[in-house]
VMD Tcl script that builds the backbone (N, CA, C; Angstrom):
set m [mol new atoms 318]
animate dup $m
set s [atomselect $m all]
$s set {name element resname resid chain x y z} {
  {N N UNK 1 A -15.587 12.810 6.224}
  {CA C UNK 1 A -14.814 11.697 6.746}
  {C C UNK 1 A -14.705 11.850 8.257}
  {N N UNK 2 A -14.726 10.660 8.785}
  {CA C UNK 2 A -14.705 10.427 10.361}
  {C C UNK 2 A -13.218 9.787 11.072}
  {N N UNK 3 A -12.884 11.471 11.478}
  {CA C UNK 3 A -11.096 10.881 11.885}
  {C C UNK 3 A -11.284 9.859 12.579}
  {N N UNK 4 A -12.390 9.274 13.697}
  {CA C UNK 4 A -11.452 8.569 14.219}
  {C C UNK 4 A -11.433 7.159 13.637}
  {N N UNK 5 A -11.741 7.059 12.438}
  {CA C UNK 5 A -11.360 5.564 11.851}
  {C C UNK 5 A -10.427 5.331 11.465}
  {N N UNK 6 A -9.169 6.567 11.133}
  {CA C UNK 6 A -8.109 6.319 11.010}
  {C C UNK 6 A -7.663 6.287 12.184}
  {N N UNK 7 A -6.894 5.100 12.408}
  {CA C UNK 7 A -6.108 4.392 13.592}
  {C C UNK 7 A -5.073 3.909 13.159}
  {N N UNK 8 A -4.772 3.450 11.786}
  {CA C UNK 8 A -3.691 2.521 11.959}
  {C C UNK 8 A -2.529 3.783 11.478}
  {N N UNK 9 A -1.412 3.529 11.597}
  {CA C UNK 9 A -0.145 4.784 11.111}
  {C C UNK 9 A 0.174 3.672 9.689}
  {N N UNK 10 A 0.798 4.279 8.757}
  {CA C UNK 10 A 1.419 3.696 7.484}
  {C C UNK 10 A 2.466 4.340 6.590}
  {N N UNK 11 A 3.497 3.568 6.231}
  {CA C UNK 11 A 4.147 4.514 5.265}
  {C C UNK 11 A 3.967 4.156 4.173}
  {N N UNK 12 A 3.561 5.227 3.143}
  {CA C UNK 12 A 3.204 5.275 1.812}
  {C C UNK 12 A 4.503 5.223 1.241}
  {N N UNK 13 A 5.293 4.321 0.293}
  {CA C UNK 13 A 6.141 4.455 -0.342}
  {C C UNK 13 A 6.194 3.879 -1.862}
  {N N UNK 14 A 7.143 4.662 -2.559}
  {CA C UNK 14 A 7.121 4.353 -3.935}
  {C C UNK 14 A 8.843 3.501 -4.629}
  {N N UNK 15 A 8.370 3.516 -5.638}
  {CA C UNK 15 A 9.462 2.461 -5.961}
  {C C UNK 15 A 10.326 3.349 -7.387}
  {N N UNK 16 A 11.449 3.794 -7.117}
  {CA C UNK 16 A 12.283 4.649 -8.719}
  {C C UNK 16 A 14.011 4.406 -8.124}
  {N N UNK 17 A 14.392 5.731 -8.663}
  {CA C UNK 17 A 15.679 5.684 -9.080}
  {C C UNK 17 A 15.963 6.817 -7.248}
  {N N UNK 18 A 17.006 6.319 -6.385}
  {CA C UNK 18 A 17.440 6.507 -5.632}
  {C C UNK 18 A 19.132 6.838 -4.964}
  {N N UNK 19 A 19.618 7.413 -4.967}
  {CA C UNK 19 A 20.928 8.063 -4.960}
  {C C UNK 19 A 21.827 6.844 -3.817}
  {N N UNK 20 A 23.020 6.531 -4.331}
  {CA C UNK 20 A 23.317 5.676 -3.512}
  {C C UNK 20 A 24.608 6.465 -2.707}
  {N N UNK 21 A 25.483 5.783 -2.122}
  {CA C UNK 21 A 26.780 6.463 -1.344}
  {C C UNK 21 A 27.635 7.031 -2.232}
  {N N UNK 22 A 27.927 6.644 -3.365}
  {CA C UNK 22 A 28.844 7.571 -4.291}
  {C C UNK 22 A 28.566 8.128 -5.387}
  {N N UNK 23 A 27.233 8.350 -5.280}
  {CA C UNK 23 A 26.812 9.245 -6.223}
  {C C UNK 23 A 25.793 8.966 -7.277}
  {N N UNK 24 A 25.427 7.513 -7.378}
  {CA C UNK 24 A 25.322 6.699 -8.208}
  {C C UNK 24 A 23.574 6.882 -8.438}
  {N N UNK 25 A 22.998 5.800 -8.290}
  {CA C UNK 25 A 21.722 5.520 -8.701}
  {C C UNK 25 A 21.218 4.434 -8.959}
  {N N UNK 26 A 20.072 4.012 -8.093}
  {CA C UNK 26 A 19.900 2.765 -7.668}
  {C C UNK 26 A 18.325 2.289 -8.158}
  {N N UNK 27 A 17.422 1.322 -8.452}
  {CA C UNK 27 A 16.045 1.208 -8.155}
  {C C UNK 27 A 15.716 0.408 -6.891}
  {N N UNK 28 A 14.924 1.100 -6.221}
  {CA C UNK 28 A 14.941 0.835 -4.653}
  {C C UNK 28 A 13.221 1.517 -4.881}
  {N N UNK 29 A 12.770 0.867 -3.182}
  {CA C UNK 29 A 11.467 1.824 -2.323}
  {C C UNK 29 A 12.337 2.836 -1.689}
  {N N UNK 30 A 11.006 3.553 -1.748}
  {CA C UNK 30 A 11.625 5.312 -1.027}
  {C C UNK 30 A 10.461 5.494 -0.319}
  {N N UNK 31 A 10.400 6.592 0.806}
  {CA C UNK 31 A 9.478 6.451 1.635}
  {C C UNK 31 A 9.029 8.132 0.870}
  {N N UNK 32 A 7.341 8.025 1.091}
  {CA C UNK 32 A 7.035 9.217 0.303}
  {C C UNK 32 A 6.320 10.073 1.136}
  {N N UNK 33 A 5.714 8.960 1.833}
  {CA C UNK 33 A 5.336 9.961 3.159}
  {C C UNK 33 A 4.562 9.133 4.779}
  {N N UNK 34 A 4.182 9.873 5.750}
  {CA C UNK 34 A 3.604 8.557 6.718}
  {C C UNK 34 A 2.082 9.562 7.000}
  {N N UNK 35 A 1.012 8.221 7.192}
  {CA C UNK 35 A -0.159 8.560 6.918}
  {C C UNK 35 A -0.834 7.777 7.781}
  {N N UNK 36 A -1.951 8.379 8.450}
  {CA C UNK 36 A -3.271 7.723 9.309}
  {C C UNK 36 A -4.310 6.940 7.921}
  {N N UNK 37 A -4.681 5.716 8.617}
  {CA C UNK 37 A -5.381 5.156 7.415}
  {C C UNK 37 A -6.414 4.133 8.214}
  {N N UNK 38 A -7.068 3.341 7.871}
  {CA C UNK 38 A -8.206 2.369 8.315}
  {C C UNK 38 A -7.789 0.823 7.234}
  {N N UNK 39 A -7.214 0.444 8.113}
  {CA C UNK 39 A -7.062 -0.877 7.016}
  {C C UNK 39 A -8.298 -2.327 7.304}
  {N N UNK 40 A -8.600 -2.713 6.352}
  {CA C UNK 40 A -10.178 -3.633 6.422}
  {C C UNK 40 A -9.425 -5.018 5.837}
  {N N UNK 41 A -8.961 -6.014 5.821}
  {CA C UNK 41 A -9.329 -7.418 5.028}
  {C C UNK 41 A -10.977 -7.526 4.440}
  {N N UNK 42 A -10.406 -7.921 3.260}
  {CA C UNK 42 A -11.437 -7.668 2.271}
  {C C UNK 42 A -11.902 -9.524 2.237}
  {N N UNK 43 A -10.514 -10.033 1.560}
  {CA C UNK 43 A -10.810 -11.617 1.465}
  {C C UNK 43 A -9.703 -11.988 1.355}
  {N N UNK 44 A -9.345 -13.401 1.507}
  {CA C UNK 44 A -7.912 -13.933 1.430}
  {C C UNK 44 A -8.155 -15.435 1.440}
  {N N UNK 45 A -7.208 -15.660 0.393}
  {CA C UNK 45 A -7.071 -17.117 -0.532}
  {C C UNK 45 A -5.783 -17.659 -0.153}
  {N N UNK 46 A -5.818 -19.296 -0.284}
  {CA C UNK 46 A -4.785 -20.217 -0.606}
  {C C UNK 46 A -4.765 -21.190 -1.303}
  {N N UNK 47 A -3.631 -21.221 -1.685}
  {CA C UNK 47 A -3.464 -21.258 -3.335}
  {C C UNK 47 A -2.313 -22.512 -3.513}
  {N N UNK 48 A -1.818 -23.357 -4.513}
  {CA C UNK 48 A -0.858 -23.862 -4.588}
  {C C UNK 48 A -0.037 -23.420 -6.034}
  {N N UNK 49 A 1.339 -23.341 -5.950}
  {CA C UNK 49 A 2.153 -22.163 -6.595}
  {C C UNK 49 A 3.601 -22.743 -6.508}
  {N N UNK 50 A 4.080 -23.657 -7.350}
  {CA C UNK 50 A 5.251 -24.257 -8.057}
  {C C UNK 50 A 5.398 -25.204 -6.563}
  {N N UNK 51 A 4.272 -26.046 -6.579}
  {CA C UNK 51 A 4.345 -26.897 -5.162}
  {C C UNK 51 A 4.500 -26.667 -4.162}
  {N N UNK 52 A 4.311 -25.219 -3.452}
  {CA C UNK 52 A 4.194 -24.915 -2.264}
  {C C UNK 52 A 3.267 -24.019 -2.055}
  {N N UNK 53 A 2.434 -23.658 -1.117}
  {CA C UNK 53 A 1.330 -22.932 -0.432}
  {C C UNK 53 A 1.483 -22.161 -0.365}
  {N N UNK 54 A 0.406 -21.158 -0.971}
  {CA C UNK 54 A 1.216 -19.720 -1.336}
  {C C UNK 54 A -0.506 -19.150 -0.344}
  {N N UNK 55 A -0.236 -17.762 0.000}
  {CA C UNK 55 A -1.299 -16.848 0.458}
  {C C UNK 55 A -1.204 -15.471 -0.224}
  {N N UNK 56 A -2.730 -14.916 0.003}
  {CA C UNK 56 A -2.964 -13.997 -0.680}
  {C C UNK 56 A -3.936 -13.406 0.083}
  {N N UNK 57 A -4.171 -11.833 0.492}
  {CA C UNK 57 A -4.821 -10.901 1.359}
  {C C UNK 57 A -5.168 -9.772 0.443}
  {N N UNK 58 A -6.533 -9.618 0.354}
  {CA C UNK 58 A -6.828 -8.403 -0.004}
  {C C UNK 58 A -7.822 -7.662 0.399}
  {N N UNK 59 A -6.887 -6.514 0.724}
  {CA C UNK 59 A -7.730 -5.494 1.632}
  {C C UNK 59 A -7.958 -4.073 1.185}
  {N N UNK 60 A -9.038 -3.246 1.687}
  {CA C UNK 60 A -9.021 -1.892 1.433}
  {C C UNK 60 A -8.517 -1.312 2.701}
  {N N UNK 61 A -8.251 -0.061 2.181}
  {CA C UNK 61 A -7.365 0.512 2.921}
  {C C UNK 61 A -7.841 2.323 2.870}
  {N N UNK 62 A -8.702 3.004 3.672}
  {CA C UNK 62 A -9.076 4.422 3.880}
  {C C UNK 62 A -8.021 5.423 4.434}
  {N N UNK 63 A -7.560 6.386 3.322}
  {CA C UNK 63 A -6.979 7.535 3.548}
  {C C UNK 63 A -7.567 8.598 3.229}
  {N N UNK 64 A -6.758 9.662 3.855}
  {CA C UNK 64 A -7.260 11.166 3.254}
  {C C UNK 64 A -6.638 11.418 1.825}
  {N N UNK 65 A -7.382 12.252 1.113}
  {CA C UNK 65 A -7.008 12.018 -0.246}
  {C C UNK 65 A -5.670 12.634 -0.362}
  {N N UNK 66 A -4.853 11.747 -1.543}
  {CA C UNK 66 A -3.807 11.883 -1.678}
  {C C UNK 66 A -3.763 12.224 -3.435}
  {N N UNK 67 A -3.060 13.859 -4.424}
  {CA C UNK 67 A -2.901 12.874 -5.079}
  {C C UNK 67 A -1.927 12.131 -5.787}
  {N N UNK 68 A -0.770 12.326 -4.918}
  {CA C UNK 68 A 0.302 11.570 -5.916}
  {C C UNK 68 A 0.332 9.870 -5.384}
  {N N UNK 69 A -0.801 9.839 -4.780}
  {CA C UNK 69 A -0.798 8.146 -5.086}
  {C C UNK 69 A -1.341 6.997 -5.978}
  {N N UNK 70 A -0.462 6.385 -6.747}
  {CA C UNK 70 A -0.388 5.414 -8.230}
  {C C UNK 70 A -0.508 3.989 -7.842}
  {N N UNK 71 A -1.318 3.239 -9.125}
  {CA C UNK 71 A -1.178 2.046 -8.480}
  {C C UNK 71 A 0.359 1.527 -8.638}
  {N N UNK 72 A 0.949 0.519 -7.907}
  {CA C UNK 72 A 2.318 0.358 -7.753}
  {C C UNK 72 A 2.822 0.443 -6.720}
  {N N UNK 73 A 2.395 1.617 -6.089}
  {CA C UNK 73 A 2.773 1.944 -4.713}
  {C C UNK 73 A 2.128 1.308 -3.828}
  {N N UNK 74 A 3.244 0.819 -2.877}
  {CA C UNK 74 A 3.276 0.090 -0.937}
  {C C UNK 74 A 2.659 0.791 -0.589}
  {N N UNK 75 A 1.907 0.533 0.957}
  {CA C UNK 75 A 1.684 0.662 2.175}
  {C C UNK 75 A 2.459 -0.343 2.889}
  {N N UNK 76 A 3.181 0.239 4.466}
  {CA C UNK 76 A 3.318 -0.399 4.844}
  {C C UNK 76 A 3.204 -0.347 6.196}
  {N N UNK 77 A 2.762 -1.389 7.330}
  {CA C UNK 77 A 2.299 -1.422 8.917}
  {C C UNK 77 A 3.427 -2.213 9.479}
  {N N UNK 78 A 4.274 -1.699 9.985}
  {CA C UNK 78 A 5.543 -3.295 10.596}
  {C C UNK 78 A 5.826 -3.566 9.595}
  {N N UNK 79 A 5.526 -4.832 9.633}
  {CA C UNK 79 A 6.065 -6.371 9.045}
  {C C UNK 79 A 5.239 -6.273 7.239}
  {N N UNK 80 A 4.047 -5.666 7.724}
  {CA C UNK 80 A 3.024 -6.089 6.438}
  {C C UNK 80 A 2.863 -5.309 5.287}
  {N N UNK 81 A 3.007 -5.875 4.124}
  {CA C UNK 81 A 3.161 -4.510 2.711}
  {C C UNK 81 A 2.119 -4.825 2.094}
  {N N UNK 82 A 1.138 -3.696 1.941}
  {CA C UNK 82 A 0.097 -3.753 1.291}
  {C C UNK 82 A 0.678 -3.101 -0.170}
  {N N UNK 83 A 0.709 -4.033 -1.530}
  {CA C UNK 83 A 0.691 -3.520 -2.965}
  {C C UNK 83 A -0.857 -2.869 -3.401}
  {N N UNK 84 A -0.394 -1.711 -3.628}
  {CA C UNK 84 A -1.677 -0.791 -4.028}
  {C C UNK 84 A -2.070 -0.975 -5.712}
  {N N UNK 85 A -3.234 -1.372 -5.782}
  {CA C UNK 85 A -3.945 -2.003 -6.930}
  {C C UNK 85 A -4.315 -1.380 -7.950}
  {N N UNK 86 A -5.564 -0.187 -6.926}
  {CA C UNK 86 A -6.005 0.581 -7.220}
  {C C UNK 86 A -6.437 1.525 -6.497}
  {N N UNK 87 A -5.898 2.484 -6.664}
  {CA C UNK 87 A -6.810 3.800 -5.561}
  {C C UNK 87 A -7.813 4.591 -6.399}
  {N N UNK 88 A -9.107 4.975 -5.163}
  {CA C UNK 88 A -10.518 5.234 -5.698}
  {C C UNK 88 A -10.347 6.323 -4.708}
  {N N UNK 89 A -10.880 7.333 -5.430}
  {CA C UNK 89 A -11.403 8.393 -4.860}
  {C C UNK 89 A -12.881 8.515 -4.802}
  {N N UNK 90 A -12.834 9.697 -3.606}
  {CA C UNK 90 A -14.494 9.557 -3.996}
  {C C UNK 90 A -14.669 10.938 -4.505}
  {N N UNK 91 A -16.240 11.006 -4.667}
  {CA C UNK 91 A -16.370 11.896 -5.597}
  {C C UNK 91 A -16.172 13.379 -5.281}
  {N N UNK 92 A -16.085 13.622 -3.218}
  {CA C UNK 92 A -15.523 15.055 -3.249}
  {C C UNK 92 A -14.048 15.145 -3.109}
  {N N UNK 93 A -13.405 14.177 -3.587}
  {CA C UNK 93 A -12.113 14.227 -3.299}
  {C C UNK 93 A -11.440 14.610 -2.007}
  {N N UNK 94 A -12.153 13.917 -0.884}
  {CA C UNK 94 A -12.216 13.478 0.506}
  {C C UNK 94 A -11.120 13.075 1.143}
  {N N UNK 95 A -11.545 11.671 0.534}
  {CA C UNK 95 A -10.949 10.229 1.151}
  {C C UNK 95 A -10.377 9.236 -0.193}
  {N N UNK 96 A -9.469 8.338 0.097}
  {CA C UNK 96 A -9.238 7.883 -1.167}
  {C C UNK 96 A -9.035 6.453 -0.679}
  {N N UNK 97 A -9.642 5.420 -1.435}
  {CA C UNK 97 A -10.206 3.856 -1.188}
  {C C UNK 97 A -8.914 3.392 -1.944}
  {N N UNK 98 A -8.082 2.719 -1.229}
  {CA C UNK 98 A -6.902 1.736 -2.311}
  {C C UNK 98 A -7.198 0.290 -1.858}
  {N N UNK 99 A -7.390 -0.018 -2.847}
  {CA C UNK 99 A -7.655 -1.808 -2.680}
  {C C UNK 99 A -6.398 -2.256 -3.146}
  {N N UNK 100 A -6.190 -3.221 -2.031}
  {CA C UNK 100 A -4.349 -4.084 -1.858}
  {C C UNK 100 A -4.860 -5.481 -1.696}
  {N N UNK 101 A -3.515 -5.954 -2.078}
  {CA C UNK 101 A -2.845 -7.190 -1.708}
  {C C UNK 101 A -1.807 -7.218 -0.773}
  {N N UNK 102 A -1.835 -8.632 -0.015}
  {CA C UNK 102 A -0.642 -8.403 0.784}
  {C C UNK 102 A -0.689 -10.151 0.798}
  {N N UNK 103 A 0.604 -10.316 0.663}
  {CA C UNK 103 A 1.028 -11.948 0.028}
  {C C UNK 103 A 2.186 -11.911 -0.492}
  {N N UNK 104 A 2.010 -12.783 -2.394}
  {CA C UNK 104 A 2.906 -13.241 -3.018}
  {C C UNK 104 A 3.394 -12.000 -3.576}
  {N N UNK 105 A 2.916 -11.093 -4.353}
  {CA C UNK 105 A 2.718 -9.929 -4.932}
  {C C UNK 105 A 3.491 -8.690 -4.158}
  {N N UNK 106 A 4.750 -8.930 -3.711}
  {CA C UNK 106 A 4.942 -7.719 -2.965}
  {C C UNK 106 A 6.340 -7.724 -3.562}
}
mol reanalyze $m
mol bondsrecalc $m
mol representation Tube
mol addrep $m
């Protein structure tokens, strides 16, 4: 793998049971960790969706291999949340390919 294609920064986060102010327990995102990655637009659609215009982005997304990452789990850049679909490894357990959405689906 060729660091310098990772450029973009991201936080990998997951979605469970989270401790609230009094003790309690919540389902929330949690941040799991922050990661260099290469994000690509793959293709992106528009759509119509209970009478209003809906969008849809899907992109791959190059990290170093991870493996507690599931499909379910965010990425996120700023503003933008990539839902992780599917993550692909490759075969030396390198780099790991997650193909996202980023749209309605978040």
């Amino acid at each position: 793998m060729r660091i310098g294609r990772l450029r973009d920064r991201l936080i990998l986060q997951g979605y469970g049971d989270v401790k609230d102010a009094i003790g309690g327990t919540n389902k929330a995102w949690f941040d799991v960790g922050t990661l260099w990655a290469e994000v690509r637009g793959v293709s992106g659609r528009a759509y119509l969706s209970a009478s209003a215009e809906q969008a849809e982005v899907t992109a791959e997304i190059l990290i170093r291999y991870r493996s507690d990452v599931e499909a379910g789990m965010r990425l996120v850049r700023g503003t933008d949340v990539y839902t992780i679909v599917a993550p692909l490894p490759d075969a030396k357990r390198t780099e790991l390919r997650c193909m996202c959405t980023r749209g309605v689906k978040q």
